[in-house]
Structure formats: C-alpha cells, structure tokens
PAVO-176907 format. One record per residue (C-alpha): x, y, z. Coordinates in pm, whole numbers, plus 50000, padded with zeros to 5 digits. Layout:
XYZ
...
END
This chain:
351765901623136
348935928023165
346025926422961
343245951322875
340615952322657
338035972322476
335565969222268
333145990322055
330845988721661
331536019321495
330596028521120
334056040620950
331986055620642
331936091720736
335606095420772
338086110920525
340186086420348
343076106720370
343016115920727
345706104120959
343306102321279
343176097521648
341966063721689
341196064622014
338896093221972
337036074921666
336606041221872
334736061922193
332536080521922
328936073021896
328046036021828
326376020821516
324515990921512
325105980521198
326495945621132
329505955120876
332345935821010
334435971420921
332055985021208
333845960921462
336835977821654
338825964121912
341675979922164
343425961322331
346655974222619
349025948222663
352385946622900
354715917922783
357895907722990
358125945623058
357415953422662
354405977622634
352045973622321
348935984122217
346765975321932
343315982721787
341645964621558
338875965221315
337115936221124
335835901421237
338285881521398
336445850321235
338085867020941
342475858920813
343965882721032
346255910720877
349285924921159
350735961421069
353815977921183
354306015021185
357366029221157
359546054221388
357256082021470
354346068421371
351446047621517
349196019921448
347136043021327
349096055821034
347516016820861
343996030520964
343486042620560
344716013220476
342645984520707
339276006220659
339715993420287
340455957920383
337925953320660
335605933720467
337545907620397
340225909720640
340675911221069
343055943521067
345235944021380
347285980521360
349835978521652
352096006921842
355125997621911
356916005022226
357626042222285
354746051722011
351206061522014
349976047722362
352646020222390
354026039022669
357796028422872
356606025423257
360336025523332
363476030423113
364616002322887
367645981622888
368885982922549
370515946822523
368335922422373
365535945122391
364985944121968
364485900922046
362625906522352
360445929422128
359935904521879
359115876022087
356805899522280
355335903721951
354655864921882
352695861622216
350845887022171
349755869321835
349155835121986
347215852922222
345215875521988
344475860521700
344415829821505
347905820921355
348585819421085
348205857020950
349575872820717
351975899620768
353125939320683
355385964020844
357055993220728
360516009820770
361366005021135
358105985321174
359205968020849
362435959320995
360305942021338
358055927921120
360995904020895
362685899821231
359465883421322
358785864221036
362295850021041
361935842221407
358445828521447
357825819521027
354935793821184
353285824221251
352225838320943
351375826420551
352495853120357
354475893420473
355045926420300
357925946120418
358205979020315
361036005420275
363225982220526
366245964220606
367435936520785
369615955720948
373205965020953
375895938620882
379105941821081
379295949621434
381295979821384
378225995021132
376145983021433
378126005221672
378506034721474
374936036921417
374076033221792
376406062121836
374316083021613
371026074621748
372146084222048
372606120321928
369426120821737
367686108922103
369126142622276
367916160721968
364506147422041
364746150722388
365916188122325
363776198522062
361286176721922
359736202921708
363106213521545
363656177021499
360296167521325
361336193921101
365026181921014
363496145621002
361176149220679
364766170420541
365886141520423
366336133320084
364286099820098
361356119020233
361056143719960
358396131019790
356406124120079
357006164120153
355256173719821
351996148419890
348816169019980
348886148820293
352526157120420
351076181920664
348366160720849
351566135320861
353926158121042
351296173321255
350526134521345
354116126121430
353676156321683
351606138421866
353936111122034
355526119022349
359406134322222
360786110622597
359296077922470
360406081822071
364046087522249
364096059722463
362416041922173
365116050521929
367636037822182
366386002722204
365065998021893
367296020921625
368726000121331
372145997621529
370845982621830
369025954721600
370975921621512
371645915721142
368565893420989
371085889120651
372365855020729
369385845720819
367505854320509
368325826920321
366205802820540
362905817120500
360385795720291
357415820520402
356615838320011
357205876420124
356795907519865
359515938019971
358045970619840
360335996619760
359826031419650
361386039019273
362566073519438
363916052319733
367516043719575
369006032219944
366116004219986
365555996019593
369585984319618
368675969819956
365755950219839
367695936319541
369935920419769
367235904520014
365785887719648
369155875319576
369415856819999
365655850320015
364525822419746
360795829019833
360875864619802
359915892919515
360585925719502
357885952019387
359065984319271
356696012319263
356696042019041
356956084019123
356956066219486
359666072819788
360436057620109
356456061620230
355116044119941
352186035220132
351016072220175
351936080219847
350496059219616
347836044119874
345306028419577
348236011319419
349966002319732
346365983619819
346085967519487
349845952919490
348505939619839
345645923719776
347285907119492
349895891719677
347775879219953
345505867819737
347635850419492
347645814219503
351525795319585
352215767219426
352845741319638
356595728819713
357585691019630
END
C-alpha cells in the first residue's frame, strides 16, 4: 500500500460554477486563511494491492463524509460543481478511478478479478480515510463501482445514489460479448483518441448532454486523460469484465435512490427493475434530463440529493 498526502485551505468562491476544472491546479493556487470548512482541500495518492487511486477532498472531515464516483472518461473532478455546493455541511471525497485523472497503471492490469479487487481496494481506502459510515454516489461506470461496493461492504455506508448505472450484465455469454467489444473500443482509443472522443458523445444517450452550454468544456475535459490508461482501464473495468450485482440486489437493506435520466430509456427500464430486486430502493426520474443528469440539471440533481440524505428512515422492526 502506498500512501501520499497533501494538504492545502483554499477559498472556492471565485470559481465558475460551471467549470469542469483542473483540480490539481486549484489546490496549489494561492492559500486563504479563512476558516470555511469549503476552504479545506485534501489530496491524497494511494497504491492498493497494485490498484492506483487518487482522491481530493474538500470540507471538514469532522463532517458525514460524502464518496463520488466518476464515470469512464471522467475524473473526480467532474463532482467538483457538485461538492463546492455541499461543503458546508458535508466532507466531499471526489475519487479517480484507476486509469483516470492521476490514478495512473504503473504496470498493465490483469483483467480477472480486477472489478473485486477494485472494489475492495475501494473499502480500505475508506476505513482508512474517513469515518464509516458515509454516504454514497457514483455515476455510470462509477455508478456501477459504487453499488458493487455498497453490496459488498453495505457496513460501509448509510445511505447511496447511483446514477445512470447498472449492475451489470446477466449471463456469461452477454458478459463475453461485451468484453469482446471493449476490446475494440480500447484499440480505437489507443489509435485515435480524438476520433474516439468524438464518436463517444455520438451516441444517442448523450444527446442531450451535446446540446448543454457546457458540452464543450466536458469533451475538452475528457481530453485530458491519458488515451493508454482509459484503454487498459476499459479492459479491466468495462461492464463485461464486471460480475452481475442482480442476484445480489435483493439483499441490500442500505435505502439507495437510482437516478435516471427521463431521456435515458436504456437505464429508466434498468432502474425499474433494480426497484422491483431491491426492497430498500426508489427510483427518481428526472425530467428533459439524459444519461448525465448530473450536468444537466445540476440545481435539481443537488436538491433530489440533499433530500434523500437528509430524509429521515424509519426504523425497521
């Protein structure tokens, strides 16, 4: 295990809502000494069992702690617009995931077991970190770590949002097929990551996203990763190397809240059938929204959050 920290107080008023930034560059930035617990940012570099991760965080870790997931492409800092809002109340912990932002492979992965070895890295890491139990949110690929997670380690956390995500892919042969064709969207990376980024946001479940003022900071952020480690990322951790969560569903007693996009037809299906396995689950449904919900509709996105977190269980018999 390999540890390394940083640490730094930094005023987050001055920046953009909107913008999709370089957190690393905001967190060396000139230091304020105010006392705002939003003004408190963490990095942190960590090497688990051969699992790289990174995280930065921002809020007082005396405060319930709040773990995001990015999806593929993205980083830890795609939450930043969202934890700068919840910073008050909340200890915001944005992670990259191996292959993203500066989760870096030292050495090429073995696919087998990596997704578990992942998620257990994951766990430590929390144990380690913060102060379990804390709540929860992850989106798309991140979304699909993030119930793996919960469903693996529920003592973990109190309450998760997954968003625009599955539990993966049922049969083995769906499993395989869809290995197959991450392997040929690797080599397109690999080949011609710009061309790629391109054909990525082509797809139909990105189309609203592509009409959002802030589609172009987006795809100029996905740029940013290194096109080697989003392959080898892919490989390891692509839907069809991931083992199906949807027996497993049907254990979970941690409440969890699956967001779905209205335009999102794929994942509002998908998250009807989660309700229907998962007993202490809900599913929200949000208007004019698409598979990046978050980005879309940000303020209600937040709201639908706060709510849920905030919302008092009632307590089983």
């Amino acid at each position: 295990m390999i540890c390394q920290w940083s640490s730094i107080r930094k005023g987050v008023s001055a920046l953009n809502y909107g913008l999709y930034i370089d957190l690393e560059l905001f967190i060396t930035k000139t230091v304020n000494k105010s006392d705002n617990p939003c003004n408190l940012i963490y990095a942190m570099q960590r090497t688990i069992q051969a699992i790289p991760l990174h995280t930065v965080t921002i809020g007082a870790k005396t405060q319930p702690s709040i773990i995001f997931l990015h999806g593929f492409l993205g980083s830890g800092g795609d939450w930043f617009p969202v934890a700068r809002e919840l910073c008050d109340d909340y200890c915001c912990v944005m992670v990259d995931l191996p292959g993203h932002g500066k989760a870096i492979f030292r050495e090429i992965p073995q696919s087998d077991g990596f997704f578990e070895q992942t998620v257990d890295a994951l766990a430590e890491l929390l144990r380690e970190s913060v102060c379990p139990p804390s709540f929860l949110v992850g989106y798309s690929m991140g979304g699909r770590i993030a119930l793996a997670l919960l469903l693996r380690h529920p003592e973990l956390f109190i309450k998760a949002v997954i968003v625009s995500a599955s539990p993966g892919l049922r049969t083995e042969k769906e499993q395989i097929d869809r290995q197959e064709h991450d392997k040929k969207i690797a080599r397109k990376i690999e080949h011609n990551f710009e061309g790629f980024i391109k054909t990525w946001y082509d797809q139909s479940l990105f189309s609203t996203l592509k009409n959002h003022p802030l589609f172009k900071a987006v795809e100029s952020k996905r740029q940013i990763n290194d096109p080697r480690n989003l392959a080898l990322a892919l490989r390891v951790l692509g839907t069809g190397g991931q083992p199906s969560q949807w027996e497993t569903l049907q254990y979970n007693k941690v409440p969890v809240r699956f967001f779905v996009g209205e335009k999102d037809e794929r994942y509002v299906e998908i998250g009807r059938q989660m309700v229907k396995l998962c007993s202490s689950s809900d599913l929200e449904i949000f208007p004019h929204c698409g598979h990046t919900l978050q980005i879309e509709n940000t303020e209600l996105f937040l709201d639908r959050l706060r709510l849920f977190f905030n919302q008092q269980e009632e307590k089983q018999l």
